[in-house]
C-alpha positions in Angstrom: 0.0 0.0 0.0 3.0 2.3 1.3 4.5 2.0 -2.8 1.2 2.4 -4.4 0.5 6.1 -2.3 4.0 7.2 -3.2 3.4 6.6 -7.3 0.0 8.1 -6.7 1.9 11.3 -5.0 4.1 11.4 -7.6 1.9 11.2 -10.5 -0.3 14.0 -8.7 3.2 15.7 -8.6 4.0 16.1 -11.9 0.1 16.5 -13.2 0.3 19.6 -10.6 3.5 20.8 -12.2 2.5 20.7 -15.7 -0.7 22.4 -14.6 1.2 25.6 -13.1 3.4 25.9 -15.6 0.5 25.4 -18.1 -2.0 28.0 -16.3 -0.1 29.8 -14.1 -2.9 30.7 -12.0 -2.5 28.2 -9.5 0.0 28.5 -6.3 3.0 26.5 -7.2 3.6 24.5 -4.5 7.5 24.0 -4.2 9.4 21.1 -3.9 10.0 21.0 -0.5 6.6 21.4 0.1 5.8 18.5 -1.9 8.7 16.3 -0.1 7.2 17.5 3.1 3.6 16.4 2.5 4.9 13.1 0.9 7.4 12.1 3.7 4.3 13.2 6.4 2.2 10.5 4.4 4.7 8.0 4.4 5.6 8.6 7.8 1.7 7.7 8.4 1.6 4.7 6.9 4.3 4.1 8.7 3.2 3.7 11.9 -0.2 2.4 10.6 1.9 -0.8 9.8 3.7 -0.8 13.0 0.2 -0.6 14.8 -1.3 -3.3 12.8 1.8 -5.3 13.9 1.0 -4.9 17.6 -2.5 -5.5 17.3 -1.6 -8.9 15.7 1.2 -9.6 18.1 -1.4 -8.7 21.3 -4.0 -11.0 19.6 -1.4 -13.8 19.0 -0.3 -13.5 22.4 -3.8 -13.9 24.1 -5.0 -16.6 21.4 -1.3 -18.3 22.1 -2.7 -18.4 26.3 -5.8 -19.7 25.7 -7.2 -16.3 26.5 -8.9 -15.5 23.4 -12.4 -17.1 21.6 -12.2 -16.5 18.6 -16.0 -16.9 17.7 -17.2 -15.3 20.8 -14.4 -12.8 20.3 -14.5 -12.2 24.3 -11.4 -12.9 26.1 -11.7 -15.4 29.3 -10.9 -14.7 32.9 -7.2 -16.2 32.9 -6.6 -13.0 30.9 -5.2 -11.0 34.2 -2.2 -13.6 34.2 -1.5 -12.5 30.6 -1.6 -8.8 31.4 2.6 -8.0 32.0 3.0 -9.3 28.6 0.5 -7.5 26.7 1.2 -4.5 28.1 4.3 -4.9 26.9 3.2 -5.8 23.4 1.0 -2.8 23.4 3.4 -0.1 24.7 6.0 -0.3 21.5 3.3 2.0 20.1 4.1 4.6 22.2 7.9 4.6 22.0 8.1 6.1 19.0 5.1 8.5 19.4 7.1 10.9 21.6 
């Protein structure tokens, strides 16, 4: 997904380009600007990989124990026991946030 939004961002790139040069009536954005806006969206889906990481890692974890029904999709009672480490799991999120 990460490769698809970066042709897509470049592709709008040089349509926008083209389109200034051809009109002149719209800001130009500059190039910087562009990189800016392009590294902030890759940046995003970024960390929307790394979160979908630790969901599956915290889900593993609890299935892993015996904690987890997956049909009922309700987590049992032995889940307390199981706490230290998903905490852990589920604070590698944060690290990077700061």
């Amino acid at each position: 997904m990460s490769e698809e939004i970066k042709e897509i961002l470049n592709e709008m790139k040089e349509i926008y380009n083209v389109w200034v040069n051809m009109n002149g009536k719209v800001k130009s954005y500059t190039q910087d600007e562009i990189h800016c806006i392009y590294d902030y969206i890759t940046n995003l889906q970024q960390k929307v990989e790394q979160l979908e990481s630790i969901i599956k890692e915290a889900t593993d974890l609890l299935k892993e124990a015996g904690c987890y029904d997956e049909e009922t999709k309700q987590f049992c009672d032995d889940v307390w026991g199981e706490l230290p480490d998903l905490l852990n799991i589920l604070n590698k999120g944060s690290e990077s946030d700061e």
